[in-house]
KEGU-421394 format. One record per residue (C-alpha): residue in one letter; x, y, z. Coordinates in Angstrom, 1 decimal. Layout:
REM residues N
(a (X Y Z))
...
//
This chain:
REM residues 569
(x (-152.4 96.3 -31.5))
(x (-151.1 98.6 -33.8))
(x (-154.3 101.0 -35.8))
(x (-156.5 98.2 -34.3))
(x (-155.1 95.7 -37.0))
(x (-152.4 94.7 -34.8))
(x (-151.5 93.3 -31.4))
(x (-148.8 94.0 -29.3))
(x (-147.9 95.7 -31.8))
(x (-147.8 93.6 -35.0))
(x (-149.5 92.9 -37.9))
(x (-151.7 90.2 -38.1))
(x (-151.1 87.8 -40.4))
(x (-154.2 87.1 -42.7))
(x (-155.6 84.3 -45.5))
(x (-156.6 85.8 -49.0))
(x (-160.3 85.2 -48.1))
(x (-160.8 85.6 -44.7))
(x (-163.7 85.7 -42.8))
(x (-163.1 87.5 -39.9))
(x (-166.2 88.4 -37.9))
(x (-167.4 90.3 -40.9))
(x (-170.9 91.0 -42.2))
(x (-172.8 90.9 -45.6))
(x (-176.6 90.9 -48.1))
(x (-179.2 93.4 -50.1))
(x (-179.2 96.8 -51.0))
(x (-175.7 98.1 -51.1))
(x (-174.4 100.9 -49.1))
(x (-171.3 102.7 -49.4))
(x (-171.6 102.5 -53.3))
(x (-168.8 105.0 -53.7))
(x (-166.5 102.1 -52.3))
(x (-166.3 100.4 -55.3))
(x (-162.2 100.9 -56.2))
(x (-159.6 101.2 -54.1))
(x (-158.4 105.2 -53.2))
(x (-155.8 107.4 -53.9))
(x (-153.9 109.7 -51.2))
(x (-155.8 112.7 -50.2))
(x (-159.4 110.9 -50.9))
(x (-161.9 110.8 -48.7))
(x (-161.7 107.8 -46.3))
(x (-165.5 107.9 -45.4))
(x (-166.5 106.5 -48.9))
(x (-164.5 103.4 -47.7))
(x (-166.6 102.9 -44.2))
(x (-170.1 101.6 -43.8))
(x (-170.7 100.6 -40.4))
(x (-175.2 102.0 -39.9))
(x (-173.8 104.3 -37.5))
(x (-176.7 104.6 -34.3))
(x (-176.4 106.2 -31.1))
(x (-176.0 103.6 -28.8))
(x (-179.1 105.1 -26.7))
(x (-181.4 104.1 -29.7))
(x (-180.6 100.7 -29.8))
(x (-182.6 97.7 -28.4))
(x (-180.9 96.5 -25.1))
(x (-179.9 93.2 -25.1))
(x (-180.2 90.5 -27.9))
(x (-177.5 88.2 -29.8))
(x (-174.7 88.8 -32.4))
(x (-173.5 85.8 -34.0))
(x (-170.4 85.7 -36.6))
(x (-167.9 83.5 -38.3))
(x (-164.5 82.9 -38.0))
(x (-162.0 81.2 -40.3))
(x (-160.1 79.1 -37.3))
(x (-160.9 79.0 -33.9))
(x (-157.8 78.3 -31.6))
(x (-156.1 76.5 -31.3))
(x (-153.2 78.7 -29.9))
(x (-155.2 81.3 -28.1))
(x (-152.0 83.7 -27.9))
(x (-152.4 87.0 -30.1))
(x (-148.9 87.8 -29.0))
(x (-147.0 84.4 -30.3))
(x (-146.6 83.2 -34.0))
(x (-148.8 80.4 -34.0))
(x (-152.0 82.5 -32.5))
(x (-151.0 86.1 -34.8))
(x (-154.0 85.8 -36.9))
(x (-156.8 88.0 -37.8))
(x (-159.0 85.4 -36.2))
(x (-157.6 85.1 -33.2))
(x (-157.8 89.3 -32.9))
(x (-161.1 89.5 -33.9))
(x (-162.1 86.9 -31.3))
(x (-159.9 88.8 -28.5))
(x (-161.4 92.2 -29.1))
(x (-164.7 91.9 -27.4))
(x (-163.5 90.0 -24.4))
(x (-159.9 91.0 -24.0))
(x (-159.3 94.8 -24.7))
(x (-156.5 94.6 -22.1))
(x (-154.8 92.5 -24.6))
(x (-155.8 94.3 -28.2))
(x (-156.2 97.9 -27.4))
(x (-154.7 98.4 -24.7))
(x (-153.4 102.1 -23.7))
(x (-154.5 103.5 -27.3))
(x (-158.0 103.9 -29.2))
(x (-157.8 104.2 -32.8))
(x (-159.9 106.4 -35.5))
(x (-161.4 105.3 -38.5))
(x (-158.5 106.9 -40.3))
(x (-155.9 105.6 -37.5))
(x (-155.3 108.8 -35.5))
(x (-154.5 107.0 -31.9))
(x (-155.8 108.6 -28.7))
(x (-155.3 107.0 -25.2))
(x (-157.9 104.2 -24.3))
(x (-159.1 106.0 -20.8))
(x (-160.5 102.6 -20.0))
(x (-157.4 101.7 -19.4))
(x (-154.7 104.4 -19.8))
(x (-156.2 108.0 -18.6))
(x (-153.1 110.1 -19.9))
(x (-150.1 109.6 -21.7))
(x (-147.5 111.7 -21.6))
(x (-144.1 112.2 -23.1))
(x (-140.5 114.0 -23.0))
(x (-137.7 114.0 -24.6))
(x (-134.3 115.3 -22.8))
(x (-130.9 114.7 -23.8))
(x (-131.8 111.7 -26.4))
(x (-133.6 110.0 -24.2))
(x (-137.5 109.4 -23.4))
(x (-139.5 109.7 -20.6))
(x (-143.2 108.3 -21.2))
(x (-145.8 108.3 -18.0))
(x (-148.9 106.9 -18.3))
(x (-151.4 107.2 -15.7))
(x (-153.7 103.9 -15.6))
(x (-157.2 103.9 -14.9))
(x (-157.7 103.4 -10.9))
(x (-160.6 100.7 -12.1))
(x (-158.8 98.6 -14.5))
(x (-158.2 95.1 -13.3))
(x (-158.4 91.8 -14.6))
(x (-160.8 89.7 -14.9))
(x (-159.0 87.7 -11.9))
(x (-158.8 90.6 -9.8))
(x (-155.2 91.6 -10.6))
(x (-155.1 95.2 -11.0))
(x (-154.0 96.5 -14.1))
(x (-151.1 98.8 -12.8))
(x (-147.0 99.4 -13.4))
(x (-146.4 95.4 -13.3))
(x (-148.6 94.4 -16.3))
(x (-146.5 97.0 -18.2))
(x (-143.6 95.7 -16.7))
(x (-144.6 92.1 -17.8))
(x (-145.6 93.0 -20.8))
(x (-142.0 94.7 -21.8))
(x (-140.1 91.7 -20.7))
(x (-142.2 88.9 -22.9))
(x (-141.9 91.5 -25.9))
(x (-138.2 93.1 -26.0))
(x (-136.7 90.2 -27.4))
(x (-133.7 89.2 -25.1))
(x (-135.2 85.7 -24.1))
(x (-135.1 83.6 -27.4))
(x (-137.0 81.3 -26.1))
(x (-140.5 83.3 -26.0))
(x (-142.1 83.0 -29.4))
(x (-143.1 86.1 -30.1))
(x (-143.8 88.0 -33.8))
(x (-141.5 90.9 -33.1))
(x (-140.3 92.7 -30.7))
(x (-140.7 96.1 -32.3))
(x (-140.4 99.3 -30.1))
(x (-139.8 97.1 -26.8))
(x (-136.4 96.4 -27.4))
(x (-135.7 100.2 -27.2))
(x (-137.3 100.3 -23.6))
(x (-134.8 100.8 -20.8))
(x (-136.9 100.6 -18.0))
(x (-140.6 100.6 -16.9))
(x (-140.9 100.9 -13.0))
(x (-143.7 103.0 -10.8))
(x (-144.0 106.8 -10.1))
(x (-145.9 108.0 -7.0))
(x (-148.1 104.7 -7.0))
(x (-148.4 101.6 -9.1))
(x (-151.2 103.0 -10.8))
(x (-148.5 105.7 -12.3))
(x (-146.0 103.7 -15.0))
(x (-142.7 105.6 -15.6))
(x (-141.2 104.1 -18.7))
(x (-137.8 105.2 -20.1))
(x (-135.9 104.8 -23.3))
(x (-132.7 104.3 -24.8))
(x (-134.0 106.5 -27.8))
(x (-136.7 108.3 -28.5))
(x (-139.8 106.3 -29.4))
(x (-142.0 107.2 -32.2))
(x (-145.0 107.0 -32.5))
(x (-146.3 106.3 -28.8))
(x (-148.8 104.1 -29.8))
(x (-145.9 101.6 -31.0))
(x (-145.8 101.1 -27.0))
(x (-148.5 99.4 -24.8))
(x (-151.1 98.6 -27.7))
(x (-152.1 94.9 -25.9))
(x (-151.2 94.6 -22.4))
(x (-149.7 90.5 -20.7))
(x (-151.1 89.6 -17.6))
(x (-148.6 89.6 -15.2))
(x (-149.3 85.5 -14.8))
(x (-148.0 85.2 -18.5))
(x (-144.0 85.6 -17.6))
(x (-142.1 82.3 -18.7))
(x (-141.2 81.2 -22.2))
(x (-143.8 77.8 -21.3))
(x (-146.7 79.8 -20.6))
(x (-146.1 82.2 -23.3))
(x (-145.9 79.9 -25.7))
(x (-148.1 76.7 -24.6))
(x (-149.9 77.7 -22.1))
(x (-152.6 79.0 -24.4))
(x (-153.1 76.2 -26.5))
(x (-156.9 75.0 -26.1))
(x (-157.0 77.4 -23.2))
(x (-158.2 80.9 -23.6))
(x (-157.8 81.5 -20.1))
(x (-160.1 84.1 -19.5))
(x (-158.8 84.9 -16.2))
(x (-156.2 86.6 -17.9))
(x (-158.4 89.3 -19.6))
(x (-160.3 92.3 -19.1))
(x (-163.1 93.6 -21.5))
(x (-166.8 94.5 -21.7))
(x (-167.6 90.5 -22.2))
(x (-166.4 87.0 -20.5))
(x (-166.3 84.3 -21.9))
(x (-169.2 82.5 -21.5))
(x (-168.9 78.8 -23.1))
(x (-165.8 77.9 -25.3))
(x (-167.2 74.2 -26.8))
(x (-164.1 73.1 -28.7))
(x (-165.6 69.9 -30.7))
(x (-168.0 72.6 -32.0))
(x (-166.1 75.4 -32.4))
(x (-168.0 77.7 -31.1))
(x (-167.2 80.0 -28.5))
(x (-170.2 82.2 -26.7))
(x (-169.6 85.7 -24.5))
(x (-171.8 87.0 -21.9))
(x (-171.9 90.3 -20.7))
(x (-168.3 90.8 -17.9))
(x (-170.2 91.9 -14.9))
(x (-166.6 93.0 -14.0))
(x (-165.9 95.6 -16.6))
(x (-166.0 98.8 -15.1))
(x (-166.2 100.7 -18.6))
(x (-169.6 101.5 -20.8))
(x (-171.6 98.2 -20.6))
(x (-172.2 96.9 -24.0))
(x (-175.9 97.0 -25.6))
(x (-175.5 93.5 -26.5))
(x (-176.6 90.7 -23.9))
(x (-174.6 87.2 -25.9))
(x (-171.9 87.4 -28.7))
(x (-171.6 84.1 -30.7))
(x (-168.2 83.2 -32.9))
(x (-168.6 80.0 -35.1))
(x (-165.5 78.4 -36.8))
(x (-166.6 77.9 -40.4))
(x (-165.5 77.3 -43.7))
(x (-166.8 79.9 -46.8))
(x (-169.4 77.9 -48.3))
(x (-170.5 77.0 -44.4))
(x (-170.9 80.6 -43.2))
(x (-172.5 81.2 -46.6))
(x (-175.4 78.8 -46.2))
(x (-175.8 79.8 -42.3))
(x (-176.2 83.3 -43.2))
(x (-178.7 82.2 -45.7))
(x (-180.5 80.0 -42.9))
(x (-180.5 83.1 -40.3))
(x (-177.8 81.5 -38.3))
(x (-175.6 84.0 -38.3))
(x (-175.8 87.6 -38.6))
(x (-172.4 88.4 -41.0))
(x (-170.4 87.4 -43.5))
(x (-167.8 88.3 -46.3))
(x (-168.2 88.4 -49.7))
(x (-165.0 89.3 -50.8))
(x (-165.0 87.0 -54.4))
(x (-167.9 86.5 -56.9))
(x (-169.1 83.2 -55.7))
(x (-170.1 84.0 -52.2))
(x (-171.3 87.6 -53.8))
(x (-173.3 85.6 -56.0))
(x (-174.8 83.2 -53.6))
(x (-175.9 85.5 -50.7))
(x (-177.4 88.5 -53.3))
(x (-180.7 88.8 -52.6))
(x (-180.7 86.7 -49.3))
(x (-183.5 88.0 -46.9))
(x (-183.3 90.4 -44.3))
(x (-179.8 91.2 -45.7))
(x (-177.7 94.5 -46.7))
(x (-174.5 94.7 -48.6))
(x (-171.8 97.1 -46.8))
(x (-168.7 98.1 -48.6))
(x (-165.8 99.3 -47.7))
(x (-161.8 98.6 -47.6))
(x (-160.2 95.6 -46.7))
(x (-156.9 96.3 -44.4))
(x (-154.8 94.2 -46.6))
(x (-151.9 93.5 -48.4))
(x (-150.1 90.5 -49.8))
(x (-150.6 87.7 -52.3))
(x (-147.1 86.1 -52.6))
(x (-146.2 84.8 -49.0))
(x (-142.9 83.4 -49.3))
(x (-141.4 80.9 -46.8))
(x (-137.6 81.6 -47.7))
(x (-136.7 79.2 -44.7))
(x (-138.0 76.2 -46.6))
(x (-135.5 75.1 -49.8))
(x (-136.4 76.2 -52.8))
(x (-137.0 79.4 -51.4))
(x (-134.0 79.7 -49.9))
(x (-132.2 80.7 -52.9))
(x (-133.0 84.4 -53.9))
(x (-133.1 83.2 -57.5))
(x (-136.1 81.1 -57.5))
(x (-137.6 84.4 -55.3))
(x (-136.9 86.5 -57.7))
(x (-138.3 84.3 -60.3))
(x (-141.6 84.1 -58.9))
(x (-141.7 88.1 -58.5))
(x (-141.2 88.2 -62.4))
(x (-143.2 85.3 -63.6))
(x (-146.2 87.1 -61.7))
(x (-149.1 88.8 -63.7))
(x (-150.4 90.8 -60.8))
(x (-153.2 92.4 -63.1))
(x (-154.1 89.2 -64.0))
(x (-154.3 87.6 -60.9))
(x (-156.3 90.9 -59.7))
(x (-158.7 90.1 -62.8))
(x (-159.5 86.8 -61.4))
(x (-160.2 87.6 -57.6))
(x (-161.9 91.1 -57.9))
(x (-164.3 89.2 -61.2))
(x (-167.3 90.3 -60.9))
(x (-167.4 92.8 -57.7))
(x (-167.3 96.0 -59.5))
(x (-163.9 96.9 -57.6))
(x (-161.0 98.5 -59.0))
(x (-157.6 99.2 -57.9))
(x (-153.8 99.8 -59.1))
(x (-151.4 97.6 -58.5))
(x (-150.2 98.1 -54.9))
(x (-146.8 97.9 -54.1))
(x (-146.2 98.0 -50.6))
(x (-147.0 95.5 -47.7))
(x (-147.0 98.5 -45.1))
(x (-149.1 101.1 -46.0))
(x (-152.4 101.7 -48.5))
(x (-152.3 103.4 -51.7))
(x (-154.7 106.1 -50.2))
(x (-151.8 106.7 -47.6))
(x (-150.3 110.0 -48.4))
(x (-146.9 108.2 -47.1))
(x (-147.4 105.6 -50.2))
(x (-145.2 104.8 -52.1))
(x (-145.0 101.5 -55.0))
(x (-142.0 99.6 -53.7))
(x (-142.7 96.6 -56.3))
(x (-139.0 95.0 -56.8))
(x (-140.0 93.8 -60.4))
(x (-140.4 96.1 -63.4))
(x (-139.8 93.3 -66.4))
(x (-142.0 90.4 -65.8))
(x (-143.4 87.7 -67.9))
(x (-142.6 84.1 -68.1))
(x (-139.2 84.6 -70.2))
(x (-137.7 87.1 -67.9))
(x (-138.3 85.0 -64.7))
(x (-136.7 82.1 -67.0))
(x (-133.8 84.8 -67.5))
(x (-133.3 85.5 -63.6))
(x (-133.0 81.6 -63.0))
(x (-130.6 81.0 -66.3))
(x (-128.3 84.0 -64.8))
(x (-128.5 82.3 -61.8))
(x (-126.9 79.1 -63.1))
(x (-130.3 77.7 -63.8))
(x (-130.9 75.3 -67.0))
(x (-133.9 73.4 -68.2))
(x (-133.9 69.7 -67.7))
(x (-135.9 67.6 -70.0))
(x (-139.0 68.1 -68.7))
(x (-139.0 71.9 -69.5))
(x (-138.5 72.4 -65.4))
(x (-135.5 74.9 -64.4))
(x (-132.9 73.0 -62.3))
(x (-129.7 73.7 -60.6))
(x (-127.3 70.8 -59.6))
(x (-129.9 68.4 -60.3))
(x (-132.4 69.9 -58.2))
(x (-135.3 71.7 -59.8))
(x (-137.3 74.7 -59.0))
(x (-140.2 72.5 -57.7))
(x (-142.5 73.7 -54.3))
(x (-146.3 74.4 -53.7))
(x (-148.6 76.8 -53.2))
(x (-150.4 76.5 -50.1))
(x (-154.2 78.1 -50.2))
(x (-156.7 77.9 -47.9))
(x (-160.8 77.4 -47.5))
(x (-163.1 76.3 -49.8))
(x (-164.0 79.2 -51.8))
(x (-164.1 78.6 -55.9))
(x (-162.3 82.1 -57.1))
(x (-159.7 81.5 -54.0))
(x (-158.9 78.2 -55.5))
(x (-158.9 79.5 -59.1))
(x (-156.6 82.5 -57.9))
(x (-154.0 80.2 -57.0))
(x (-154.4 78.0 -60.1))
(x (-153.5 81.0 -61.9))
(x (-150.8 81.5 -60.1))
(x (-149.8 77.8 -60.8))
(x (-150.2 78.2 -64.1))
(x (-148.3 81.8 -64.4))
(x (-145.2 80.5 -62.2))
(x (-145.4 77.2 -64.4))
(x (-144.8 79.0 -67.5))
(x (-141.4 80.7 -65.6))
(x (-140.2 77.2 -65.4))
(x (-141.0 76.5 -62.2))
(x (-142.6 73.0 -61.6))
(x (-145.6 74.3 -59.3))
(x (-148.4 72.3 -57.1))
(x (-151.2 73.6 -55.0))
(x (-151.2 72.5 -50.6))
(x (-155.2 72.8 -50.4))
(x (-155.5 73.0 -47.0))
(x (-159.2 73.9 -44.8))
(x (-159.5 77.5 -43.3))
(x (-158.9 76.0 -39.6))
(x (-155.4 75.3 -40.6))
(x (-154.4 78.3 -41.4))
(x (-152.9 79.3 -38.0))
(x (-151.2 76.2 -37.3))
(x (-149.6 76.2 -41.1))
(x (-148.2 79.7 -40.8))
(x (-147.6 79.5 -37.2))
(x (-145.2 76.5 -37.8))
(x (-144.1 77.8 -41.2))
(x (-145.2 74.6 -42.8))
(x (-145.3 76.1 -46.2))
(x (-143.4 77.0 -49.2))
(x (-146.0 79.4 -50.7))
(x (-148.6 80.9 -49.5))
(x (-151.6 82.6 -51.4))
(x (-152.1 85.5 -47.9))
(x (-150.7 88.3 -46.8))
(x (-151.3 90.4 -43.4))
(x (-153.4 93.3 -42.1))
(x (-151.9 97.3 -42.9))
(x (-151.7 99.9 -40.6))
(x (-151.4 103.7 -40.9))
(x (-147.6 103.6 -40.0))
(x (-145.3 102.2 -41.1))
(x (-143.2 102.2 -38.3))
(x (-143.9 98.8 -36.5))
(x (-143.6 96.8 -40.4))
(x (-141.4 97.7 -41.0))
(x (-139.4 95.7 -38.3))
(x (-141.7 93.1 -38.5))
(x (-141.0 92.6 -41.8))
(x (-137.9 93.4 -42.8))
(x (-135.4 93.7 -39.3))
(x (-133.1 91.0 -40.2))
(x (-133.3 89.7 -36.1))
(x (-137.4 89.8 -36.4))
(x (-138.6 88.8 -39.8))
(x (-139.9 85.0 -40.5))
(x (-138.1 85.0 -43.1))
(x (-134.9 85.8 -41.2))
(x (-133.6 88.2 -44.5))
(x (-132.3 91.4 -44.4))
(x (-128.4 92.5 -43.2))
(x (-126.7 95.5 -40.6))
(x (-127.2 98.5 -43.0))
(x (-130.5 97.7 -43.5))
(x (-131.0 97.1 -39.7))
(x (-129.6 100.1 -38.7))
(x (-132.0 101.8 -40.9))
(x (-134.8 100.6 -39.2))
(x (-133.4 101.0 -36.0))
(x (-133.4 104.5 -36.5))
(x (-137.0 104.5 -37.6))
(x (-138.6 105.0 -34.2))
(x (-136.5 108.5 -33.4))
(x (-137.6 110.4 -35.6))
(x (-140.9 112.3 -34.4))
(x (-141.9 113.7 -37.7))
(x (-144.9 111.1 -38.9))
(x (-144.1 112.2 -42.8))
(x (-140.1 111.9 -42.6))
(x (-140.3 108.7 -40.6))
(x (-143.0 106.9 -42.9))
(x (-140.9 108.3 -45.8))
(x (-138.0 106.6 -44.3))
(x (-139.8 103.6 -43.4))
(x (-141.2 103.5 -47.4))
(x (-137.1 103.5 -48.5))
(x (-136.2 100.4 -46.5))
(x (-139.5 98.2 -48.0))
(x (-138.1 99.6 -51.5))
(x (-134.6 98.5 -50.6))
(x (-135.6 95.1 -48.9))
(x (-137.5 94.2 -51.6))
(x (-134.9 94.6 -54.6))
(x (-133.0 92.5 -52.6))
(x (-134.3 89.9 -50.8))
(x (-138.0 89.4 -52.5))
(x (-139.7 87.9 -49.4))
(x (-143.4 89.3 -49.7))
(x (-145.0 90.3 -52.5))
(x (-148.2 92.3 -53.3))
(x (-150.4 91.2 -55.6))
(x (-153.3 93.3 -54.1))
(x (-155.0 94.8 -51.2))
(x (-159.1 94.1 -52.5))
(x (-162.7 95.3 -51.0))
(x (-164.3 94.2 -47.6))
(x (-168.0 93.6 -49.2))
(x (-169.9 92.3 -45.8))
(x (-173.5 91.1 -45.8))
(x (-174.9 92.1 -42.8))
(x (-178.6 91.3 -41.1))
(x (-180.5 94.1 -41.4))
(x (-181.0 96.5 -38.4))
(x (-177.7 95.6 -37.2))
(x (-175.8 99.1 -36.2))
(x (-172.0 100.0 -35.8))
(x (-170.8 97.2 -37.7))
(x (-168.9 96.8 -40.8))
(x (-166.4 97.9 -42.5))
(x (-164.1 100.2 -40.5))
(x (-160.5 101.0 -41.9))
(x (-158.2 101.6 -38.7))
(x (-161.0 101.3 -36.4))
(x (-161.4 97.6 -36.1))
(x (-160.1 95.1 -38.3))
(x (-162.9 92.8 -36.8))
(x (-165.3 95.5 -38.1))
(x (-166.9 96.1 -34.8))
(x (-165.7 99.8 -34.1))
(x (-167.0 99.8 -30.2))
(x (-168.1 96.5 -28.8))
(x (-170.1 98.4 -26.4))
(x (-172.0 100.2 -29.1))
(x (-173.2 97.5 -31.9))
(x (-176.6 96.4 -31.6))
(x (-179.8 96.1 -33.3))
(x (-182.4 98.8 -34.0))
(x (-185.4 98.9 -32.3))
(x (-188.2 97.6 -34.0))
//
């Protein structure tokens, strides 16, 4: 898990409107946070969590939020349960899995996570790495199986990448591990390197029980099954009621870190206009407003504050290049040009009083000082994306639609949920890609399939995109490593590239680096595109503390699950 918006070390993948455990309703704080920032702001104008000492909170009481899609793969670490959802539900009962050996600042500096990893340490001779990590003598899971050198051990071999048959999202640093065995106990991990590793927090960020080690279990075994046995965090899972969707947490009397102010978490899987109307009815306790309809419809609600902030997001143009038409770079290309990315900003951001530049990088935020606008596609408009497909062989049939050897430029844009300025984002889109001479429909598909449809790549288009860290490092194979991506694109050069990524210890040249094979990727293969990165605008129940939005922190906007609470009264 990556700057906290990660696990195992990948990004999460993420709808266009999601509603991941988030908060929302009344007077607005964090008003500064209404565009997006440049490098060298200040970061704090884009958190707004009511920070309280823990100490001053009420012991005990409920926290109840929504989720887009509950289950049904319960696997962070495999393609079809990598979603922001499926994170945020994880975090509170399962830091084993999502944090791991690293804690994360707001603004993504990584420190070890002394619940579970007391010191990390690292050395460098002769090319190659030594990294020993001393785990915390307390850390077990929730089964009773300590935490110690064979849970690293595990957790290397699901991740490198050698077995083909374990689904996982990439196998980023992992596959430059040589070995991970004990020191002087079991309790001391010795882990060593056929290159250096940069940065250290690429490593060990999500932890695999030691039960999870075959390609079945990996990838099945968590499908309607959370196991909770398998976990270690400062709840258990209580009650997991799958025809509701509703999964409830109870204090882990077996967590041997700070015990959490809270007594019961509540996650309900609900669609926009659902979790807009609970919220409303005092069901639940947060919610996003990230477009101008739910804005519109929670303003005012009782007992309610707004809290602005950042959304840890990038994407727009999710491309499935694995599904014909979009296998042919052409008709990629075309959609990259037909796009009006101001336009289609125009119509999501309406209304919200947020601002931003066109971002042009899946990896890192324009307020990164590493930034840089890797956009593949300086001439665009509907007659030069017409232009890329006639160069490509491309001529219009009868119908005005551009074909090639009979077969037309014809696919749909999948989008997902209910929400109104969602839905009319993609229609622009439609209509934008439609003018290109594309012939263009729209998948509506419900929030709760959102998982399943990316997991199984059962799209052409989709209007989403996936959570940003502060490094690059780890996206940049996930994206664009020819032997990791989804889309399968990229070549040896490029590969190499990114291979060599990880050695270099300098965070500026390495991000730098990383920033030159996005820019490269791109102009090539036109697999993901940015059309924006947009606000997190929570309404949140008022006298709720240490919740909201976070930046690196917690995607999940819950920076300590130990900590939030309510004030007393």
């Amino acid at each position: 898990m990556k700057n906290l918006t990660k696990i195992g070390g990948v990004t999460a993948v993420v709808a266009a409107l999601a509603l991941t455990a988030c908060g929302g309703g009344g007077a607005a704080q964090g008003p500064e946070a209404a565009k997006g920032q440049d490098a060298g702001s200040d970061l704090a104008k884009l958190v707004s969590i009511n920070a309280k000492d823990a100490k001053d909170l009420q012991p005990g009481g409920t926290v109840t939020l929504p989720l887009g899609n509950i289950g049904p793969d319960f696997n962070g670490f495999s393609n079809n349960g990598n979603s922001a959802d499926n994170t945020a539900l994880h975090r509170p009962i399962d830091q084993a899995g999502t944090w791991g050996c690293w804690n994360f600042d707001f603004d993504g500096t990584a420190t070890p996570n002394k619940d579970f990893c007391e010191d990390v340490k690292s050395e460098v001779m002769d090319g190659k790495q030594t990294i020993t990590i001393k785990v915390n003598e307390k850390a077990s899971y929730n089964d009773g199986t300590p935490i110690d050198v064979k849970a690293f051990e595990n957790t290397w071999n699901m991740l490198k990448g050698e077995n083909k048959d374990i689904d996982i999202v990439s196998s980023g640093a992992y596959e430059f591990v040589e070995s991970v065995k004990a020191g002087s106990s079991d309790k001391e991990v010795v882990v060593t390197t056929t290159q250096p590793i940069y940065p250290l927090d690429a490593l060990f960020t999500g932890l695999i029980h030691p039960a999870v080690n075959t390609p079945e279990i990996f990838n099945e075994g968590f499908t309607g099954d959370l196991h909770p046995e398998w976990m270690a965090g400062p709840f258990k899972l209580d009650q997991y009621d799958s025809a509701a969707k509703t999964v409830t947490l109870a204090q882990n009397d077996k967590w041997w870190g700070t015990k959490p102010v809270l007594e019961k978490v509540v996650f309900r899987q609900l669609e926009s206009s659902a979790a807009i109307a609970a919220f409303k009815n005092g069901e639940i306790d947060g919610v996003s407003a990230n477009t101008i309809t739910p804005y519109k419809q929670l303003d005012g609600s009782k007992d309610s504050e707004i809290r602005r902030g950042q959304r840890l997001f990038a994407g727009g143009l999710n491309l499935n290049a694995q599904k014909a038409p979009m296998t042919d770079v052409a008709i990629r290309k075309a959609i990259f040009t037909a796009v009006d990315r101001e336009a289609l900003r125009k119509v999501r951001f309406n209304g919200l009083n947020w601002e931003e530049t066109s971002s042009g990088s899946m990896m890192l935020l324009p307020f990164s000082k590493y930034y840089q606008d890797n956009y593949p596609v300086k001439e665009t408009g509907a007659e030069a994306a017409k232009k890329v497909l006639t160069d490509a062989g491309y001529t219009a049939n009868a119908a005005g639609i551009m074909e090639k050897d009979g077969v037309p430029a014809a696919f749909k844009i999948s989008n997902f949920g209910d929400d109104p300025t969602t839905l009319a984002f993609a229609q622009t889109l439609q209509n934008q890609l439609k003018a290109g001479g594309m012939d263009v429909g729209i998948d509506q598909r419900a929030s709760a399939d959102f998982g399943k449809v990316l997991g199984s790549r059962d799209f052409f288009m989709s209007v989403s995109g996936y959570t940003v860290g502060a490094d690059a490092t780890d996206a940049v194979k996930q994206f664009y490593d020819s032997k990791t991506n989804e889309n399968e694109l990229g070549d040896a050069e490029l590969d190499a590239e990114i291979k060599k990524l990880s050695t270099i210890a300098d965070n500026d040249e390495r991000n730098k680096a990383a920033m030159a094979v996005e820019k490269k990727h791109m102009e090539k293969y036109f697999s993901m595109g940015v059309v924006m990165n947009g606000p997190q605008i929570s309404f949140v129940r008022t006298g709720l503390a240490n919740y909201g939005p976070s930046l690196f922190k917690s995607l999940s906007q819950v920076p300590d699950w130990t900590t939030i609470g309510w004030e007393k009264k």
